[in-house]
C-alpha positions in Angstrom: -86.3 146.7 -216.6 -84.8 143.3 -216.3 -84.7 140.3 -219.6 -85.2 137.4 -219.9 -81.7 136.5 -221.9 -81.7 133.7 -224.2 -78.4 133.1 -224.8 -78.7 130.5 -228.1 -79.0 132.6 -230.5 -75.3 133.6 -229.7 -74.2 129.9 -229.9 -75.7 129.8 -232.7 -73.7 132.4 -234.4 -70.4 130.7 -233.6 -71.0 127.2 -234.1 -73.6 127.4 -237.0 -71.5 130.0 -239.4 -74.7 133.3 -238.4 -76.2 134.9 -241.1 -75.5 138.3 -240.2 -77.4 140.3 -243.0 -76.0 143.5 -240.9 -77.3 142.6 -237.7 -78.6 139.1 -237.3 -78.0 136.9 -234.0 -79.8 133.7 -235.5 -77.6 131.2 -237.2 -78.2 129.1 -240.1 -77.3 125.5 -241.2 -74.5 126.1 -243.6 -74.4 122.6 -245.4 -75.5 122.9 -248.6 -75.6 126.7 -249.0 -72.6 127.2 -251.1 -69.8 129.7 -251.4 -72.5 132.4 -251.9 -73.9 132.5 -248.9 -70.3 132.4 -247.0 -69.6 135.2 -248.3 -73.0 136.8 -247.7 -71.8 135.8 -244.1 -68.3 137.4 -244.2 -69.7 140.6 -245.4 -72.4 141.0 -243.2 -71.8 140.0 -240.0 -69.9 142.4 -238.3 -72.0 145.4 -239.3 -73.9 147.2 -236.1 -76.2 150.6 -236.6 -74.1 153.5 -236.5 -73.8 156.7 -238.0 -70.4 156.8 -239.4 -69.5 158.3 -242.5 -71.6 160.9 -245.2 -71.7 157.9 -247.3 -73.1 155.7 -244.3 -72.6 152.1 -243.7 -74.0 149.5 -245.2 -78.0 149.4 -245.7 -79.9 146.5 -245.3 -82.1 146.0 -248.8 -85.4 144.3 -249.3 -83.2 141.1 -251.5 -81.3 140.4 -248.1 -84.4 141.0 -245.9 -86.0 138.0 -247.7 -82.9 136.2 -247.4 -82.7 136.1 -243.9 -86.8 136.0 -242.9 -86.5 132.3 -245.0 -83.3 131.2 -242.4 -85.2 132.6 -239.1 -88.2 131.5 -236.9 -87.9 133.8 -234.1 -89.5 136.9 -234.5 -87.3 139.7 -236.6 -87.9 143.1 -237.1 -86.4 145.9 -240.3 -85.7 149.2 -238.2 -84.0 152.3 -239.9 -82.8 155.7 -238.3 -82.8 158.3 -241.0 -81.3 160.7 -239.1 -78.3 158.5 -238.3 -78.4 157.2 -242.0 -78.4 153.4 -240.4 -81.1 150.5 -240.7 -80.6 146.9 -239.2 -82.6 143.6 -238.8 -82.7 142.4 -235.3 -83.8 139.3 -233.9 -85.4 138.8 -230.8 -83.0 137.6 -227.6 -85.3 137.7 -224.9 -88.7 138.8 -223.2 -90.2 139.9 -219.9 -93.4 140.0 -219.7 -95.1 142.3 -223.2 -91.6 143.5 -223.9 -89.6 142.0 -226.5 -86.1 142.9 -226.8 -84.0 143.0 -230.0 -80.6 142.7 -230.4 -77.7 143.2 -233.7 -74.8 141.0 -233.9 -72.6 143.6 -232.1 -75.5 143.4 -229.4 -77.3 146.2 -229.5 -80.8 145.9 -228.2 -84.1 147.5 -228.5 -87.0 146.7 -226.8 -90.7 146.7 -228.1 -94.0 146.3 -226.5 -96.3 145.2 -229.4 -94.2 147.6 -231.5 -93.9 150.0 -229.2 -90.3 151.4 -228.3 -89.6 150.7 -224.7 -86.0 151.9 -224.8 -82.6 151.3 -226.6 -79.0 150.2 -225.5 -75.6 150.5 -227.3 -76.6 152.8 -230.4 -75.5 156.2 -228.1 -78.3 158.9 -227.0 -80.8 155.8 -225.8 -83.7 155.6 -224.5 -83.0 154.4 -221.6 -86.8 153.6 -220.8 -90.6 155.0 -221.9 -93.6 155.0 -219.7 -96.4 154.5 -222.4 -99.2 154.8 -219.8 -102.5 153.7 -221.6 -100.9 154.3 -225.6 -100.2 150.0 -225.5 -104.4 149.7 -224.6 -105.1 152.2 -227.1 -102.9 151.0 -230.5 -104.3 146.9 -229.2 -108.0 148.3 -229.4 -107.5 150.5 -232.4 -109.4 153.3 -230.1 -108.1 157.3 -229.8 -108.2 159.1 -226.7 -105.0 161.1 -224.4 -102.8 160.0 -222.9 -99.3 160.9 -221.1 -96.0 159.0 -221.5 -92.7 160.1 -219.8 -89.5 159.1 -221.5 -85.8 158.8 -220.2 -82.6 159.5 -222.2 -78.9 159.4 -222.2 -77.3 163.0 -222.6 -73.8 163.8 -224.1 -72.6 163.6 -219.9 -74.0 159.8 -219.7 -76.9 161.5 -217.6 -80.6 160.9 -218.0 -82.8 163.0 -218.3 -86.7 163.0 -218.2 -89.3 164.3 -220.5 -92.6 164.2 -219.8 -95.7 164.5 -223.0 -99.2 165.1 -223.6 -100.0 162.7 -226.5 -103.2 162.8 -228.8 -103.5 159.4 -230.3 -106.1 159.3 -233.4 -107.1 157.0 -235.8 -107.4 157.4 -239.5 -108.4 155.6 -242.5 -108.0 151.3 -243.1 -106.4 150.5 -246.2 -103.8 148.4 -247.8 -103.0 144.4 -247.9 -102.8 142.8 -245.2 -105.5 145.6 -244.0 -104.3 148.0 -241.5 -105.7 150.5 -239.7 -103.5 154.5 -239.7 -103.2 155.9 -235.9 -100.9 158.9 -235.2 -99.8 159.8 -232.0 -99.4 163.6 -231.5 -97.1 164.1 -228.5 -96.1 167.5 -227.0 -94.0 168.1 -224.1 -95.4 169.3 -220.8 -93.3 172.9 -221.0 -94.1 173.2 -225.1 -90.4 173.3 -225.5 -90.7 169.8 -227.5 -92.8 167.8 -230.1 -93.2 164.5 -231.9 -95.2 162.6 -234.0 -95.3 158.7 -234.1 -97.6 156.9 -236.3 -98.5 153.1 -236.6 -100.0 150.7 -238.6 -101.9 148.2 -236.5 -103.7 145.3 -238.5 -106.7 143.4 -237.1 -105.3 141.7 -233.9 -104.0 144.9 -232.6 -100.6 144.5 -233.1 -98.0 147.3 -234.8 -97.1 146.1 -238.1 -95.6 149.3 -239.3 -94.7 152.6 -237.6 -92.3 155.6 -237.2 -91.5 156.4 -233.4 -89.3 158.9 -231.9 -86.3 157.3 -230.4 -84.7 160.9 -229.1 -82.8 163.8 -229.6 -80.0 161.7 -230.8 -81.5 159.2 -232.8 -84.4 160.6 -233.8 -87.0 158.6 -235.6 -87.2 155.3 -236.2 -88.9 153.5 -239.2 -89.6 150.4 -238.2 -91.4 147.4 -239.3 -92.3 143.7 -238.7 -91.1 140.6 -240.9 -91.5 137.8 -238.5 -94.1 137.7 -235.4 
């Protein structure tokens, strides 16, 4: 799947001093901001997702989220693997087409359709790509129904490998503020020898504010949500 690559937001992190808040690409004006946020900087920039030690590496917390959603305009997503104890806010780099890919300062990427995973690149075991087949249609109209995806990973060998599901998509209740509507994804591999279960919440324009998607065998799920569209 080819990118569109914007390449500012990496001039911006050189010549504008980037807030990094653990994985941010977009820099930020720094007259005016004090010794504070220069450190903020320092600490921050250089941090990538990655498993790491028991103790983990540095989390992203809601204080710094705020932080950084009042320096960006492009759109910016909060996405944390449990499994791999790691979270990181990525900013968008490029598009093609419905895709959006993501990137962290060390230039990992993940790519989205409508907050959708699409595949992964640099954070080891990727998804190298997903078929959703009709899910995107589905999650936009807030409609259930089957449908089958395939999805492509990197092994422990570098090779890929294919897995193909049956998924039940359903929707549930409407609730919260901003309202948003619960749909689960209930997704069983063709031979029974695997299962998953995504879930999303999708406000009333369709689009996935909130969800937690399986990224793999190696990454497993992913908690992700939306701070900036």
């Amino acid at each position: 799947m080819s990118v569109t690559f914007d390449p500012r937001p990496f001039r911006r992190l050189g010549a504008l001093a980037a807030l990094g808040c653990a994985m941010i690409l977009q820099g930020c004006s720094s007259g005016g901001e004090g010794s504070e946020l220069n450190k903020y900087v320092r600490d921050f920039a250089t941090q990538r997702i990655s498993g790491g030690s028991s103790d983990g590496p540095a989390r992203v917390t809601p204080a710094q989220v705020q932080q950084v959603a009042a320096k960006v305009k492009q759109p910016l997503v909060l996405i944390d693997f449990p499994k791999i104890n790691s979270n990181a806010l990525i900013l968008e780099i490029g598009r093609n087409g419905p895709v959006q890919t993501y990137a962290t300062s060390a230039r990992q990427t993940v790519s989205l359709q409508n907050g959708l995973a699409r595949g992964s690149r640099g954070l080891g075991g990727d998804l190298i790509s997903s078929d959703l087949g009709e899910l995107p249609r589905l999650i936009a109209q807030r409609r259930g129904g089957i449908i089958h995806r395939e999805m492509r990973f990197l092994d422990g060998e570098d090779q890929t490998v294919r897995f193909h599901f049956s998924c039940d998509v359903t929707v549930g209740a409407t609730s919260g503020t901003p309202r948003t509507t619960a749909m689960t994804e209930e997704c069983t591999q063709i031979n029974g020898l695997r299962s998953f279960t995504n879930s999303y919440a999708v406000n009333g324009n369709g689009r996935v504010l909130k969800s937690k998607q399986w990224f793999g065998p190696s990454l497993g799920d992913a908690l992700t949500r939306q701070i900036r569209f």
